[in-house]
N, CA, C and O of each residue as an XYZ file, in Angstrom:
256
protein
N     -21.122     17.182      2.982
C     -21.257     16.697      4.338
C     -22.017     15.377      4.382
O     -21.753     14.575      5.277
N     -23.104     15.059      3.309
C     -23.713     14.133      3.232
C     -22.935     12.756      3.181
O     -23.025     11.820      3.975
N     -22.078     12.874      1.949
C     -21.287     11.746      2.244
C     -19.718     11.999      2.283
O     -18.998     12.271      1.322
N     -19.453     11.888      3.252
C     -18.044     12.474      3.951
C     -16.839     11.408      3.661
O     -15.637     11.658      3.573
N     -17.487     10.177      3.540
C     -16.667      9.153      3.576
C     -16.276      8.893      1.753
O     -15.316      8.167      1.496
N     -16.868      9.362      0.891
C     -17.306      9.279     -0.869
C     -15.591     10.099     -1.143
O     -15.149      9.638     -2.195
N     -14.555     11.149     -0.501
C     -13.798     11.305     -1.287
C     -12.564      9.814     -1.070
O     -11.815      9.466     -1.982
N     -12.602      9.190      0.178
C     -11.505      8.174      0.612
C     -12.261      6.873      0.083
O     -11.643      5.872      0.445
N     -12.989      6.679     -0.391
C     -13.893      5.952     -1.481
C     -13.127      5.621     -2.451
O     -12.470      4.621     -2.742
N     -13.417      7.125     -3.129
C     -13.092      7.313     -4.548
C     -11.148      6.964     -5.222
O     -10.645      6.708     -6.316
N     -10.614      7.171     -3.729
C      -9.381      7.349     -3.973
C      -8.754      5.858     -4.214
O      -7.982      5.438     -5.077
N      -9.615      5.012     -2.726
C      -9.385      3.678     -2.706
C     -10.069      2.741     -4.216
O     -10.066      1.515     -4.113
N     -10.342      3.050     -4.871
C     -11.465      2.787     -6.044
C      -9.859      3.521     -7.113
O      -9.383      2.733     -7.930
N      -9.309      4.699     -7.018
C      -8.947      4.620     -8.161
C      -7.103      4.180     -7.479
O      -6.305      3.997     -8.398
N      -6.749      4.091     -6.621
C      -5.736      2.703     -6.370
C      -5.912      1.703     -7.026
O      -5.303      1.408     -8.055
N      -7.000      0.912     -6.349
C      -7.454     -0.077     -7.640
C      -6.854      0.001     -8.648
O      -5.821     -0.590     -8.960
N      -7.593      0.902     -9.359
C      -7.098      0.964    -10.995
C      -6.112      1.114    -11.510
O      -5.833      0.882    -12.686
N      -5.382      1.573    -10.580
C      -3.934      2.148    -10.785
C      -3.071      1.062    -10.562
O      -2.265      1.021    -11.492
N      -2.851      0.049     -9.642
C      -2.298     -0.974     -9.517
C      -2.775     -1.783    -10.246
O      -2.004     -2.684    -10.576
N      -3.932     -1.825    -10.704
C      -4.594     -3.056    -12.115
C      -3.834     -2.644    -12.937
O      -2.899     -3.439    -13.035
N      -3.724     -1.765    -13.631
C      -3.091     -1.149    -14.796
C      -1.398     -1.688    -14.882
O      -0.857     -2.132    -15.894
N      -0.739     -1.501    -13.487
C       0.351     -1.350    -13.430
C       0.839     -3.150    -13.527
O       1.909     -3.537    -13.997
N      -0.219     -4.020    -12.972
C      -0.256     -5.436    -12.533
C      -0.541     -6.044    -13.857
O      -0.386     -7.265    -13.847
N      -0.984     -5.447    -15.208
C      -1.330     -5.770    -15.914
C      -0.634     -6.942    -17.056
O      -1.249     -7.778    -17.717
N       0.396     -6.758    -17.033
C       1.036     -7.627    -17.691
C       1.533     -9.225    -17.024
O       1.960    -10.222    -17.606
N       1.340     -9.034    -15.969
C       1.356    -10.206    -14.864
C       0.627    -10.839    -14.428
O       0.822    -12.044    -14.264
N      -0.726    -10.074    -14.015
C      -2.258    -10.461    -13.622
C      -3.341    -10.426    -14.694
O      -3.463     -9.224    -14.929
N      -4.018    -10.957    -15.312
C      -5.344    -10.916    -15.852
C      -6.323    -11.187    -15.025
O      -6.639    -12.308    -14.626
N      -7.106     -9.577    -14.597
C      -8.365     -8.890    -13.885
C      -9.343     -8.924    -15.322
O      -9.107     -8.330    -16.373
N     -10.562     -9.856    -14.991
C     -11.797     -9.924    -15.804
C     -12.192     -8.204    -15.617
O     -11.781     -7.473    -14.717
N     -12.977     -7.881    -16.588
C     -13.605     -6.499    -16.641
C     -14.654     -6.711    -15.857
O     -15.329     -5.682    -15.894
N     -15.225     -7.624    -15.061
C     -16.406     -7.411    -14.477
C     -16.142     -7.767    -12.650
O     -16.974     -7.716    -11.745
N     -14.542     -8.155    -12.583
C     -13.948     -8.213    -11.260
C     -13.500     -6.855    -11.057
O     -13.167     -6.364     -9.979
N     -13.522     -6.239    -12.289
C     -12.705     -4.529    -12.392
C     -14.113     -3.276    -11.748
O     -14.057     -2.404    -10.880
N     -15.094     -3.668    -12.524
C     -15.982     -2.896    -12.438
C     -16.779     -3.533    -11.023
O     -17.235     -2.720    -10.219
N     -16.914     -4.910    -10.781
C     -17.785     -5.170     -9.586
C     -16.782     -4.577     -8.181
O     -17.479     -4.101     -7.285
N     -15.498     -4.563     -7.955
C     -14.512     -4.153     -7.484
C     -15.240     -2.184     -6.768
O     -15.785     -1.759     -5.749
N     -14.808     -1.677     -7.964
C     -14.579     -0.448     -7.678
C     -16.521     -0.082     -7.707
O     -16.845      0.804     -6.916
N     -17.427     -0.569     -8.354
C     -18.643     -0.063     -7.558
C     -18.980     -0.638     -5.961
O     -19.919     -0.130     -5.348
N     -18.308     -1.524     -5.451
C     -18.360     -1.924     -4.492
C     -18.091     -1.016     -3.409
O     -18.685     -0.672     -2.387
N     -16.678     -0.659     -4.133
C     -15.787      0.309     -3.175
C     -16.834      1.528     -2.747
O     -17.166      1.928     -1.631
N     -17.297      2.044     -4.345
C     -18.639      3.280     -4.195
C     -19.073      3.529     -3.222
O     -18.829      4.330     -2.320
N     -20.121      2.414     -3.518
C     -21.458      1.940     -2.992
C     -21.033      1.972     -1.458
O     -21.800      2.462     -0.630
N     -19.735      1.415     -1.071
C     -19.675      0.804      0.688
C     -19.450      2.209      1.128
O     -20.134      2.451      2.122
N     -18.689      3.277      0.712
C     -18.253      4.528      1.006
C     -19.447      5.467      0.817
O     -19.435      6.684      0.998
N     -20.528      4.675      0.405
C     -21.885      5.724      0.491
C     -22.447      5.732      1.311
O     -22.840      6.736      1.904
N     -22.812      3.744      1.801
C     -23.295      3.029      3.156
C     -22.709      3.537      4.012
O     -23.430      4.005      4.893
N     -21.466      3.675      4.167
C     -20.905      4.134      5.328
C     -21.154      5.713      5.936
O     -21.159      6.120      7.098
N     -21.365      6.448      4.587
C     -21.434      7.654      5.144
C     -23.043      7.658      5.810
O     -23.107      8.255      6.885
N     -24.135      7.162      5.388
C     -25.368      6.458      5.695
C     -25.589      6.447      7.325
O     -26.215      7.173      8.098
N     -25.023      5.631      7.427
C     -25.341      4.701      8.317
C     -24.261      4.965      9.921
O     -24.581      4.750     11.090
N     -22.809      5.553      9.292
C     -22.246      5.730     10.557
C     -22.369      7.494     10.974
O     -21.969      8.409     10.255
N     -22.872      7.602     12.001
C     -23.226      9.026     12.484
C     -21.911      9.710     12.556
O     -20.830      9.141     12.710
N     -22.198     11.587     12.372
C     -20.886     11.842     12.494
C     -20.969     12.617     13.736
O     -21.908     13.247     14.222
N     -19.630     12.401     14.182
C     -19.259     12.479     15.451
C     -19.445     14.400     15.483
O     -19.256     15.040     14.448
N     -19.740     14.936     16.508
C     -20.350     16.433     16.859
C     -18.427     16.903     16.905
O     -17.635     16.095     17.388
N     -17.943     18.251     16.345
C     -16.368     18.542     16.626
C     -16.632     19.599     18.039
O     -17.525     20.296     18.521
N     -15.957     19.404     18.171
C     -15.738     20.349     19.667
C     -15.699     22.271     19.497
O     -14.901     22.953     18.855
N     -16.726     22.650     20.232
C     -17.033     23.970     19.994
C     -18.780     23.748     18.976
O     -19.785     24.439     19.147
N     -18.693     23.122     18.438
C     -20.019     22.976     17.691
C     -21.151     22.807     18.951
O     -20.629     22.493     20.020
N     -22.387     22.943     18.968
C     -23.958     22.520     19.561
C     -23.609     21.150     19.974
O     -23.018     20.575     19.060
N     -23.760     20.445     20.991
C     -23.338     19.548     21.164
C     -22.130     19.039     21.250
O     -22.232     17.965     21.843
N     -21.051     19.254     20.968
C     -20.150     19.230     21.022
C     -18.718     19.025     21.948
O     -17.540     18.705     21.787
N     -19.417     19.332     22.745
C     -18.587     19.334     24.309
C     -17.818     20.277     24.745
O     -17.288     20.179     25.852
């Protein structure tokens, strides 16, 4: 629950990789555009879970 936003993170992070891989013979991605890339992705999907409140679901305490 803590970080809610960390599995659509992870997924967008391994797209990435998956289209690097696939782009590979066409594109040359430095290893440190690879890795600054996908900790970015992390890191923002951690902030986000952080920082944006989660909304109360209906029937819950608050909730409406």
């Amino acid at each position: 629950h803590r970080f809610r936003f960390l599995k659509p993170g992870l997924a967008v992070a391994l797209g990435f990789i998956g289209i690097k891989m696939v782009a590979e013979p066409w594109v040359a991605v430095p290893i440190a555009v690879s890795l600054g890339t996908v900790l970015g992705i992390i890191a923002a999907s951690v902030l986000l879970s952080w920082f944006i409140p989660e909304r109360p679901r209906p029937g819950e305490p608050g909730g409406g």
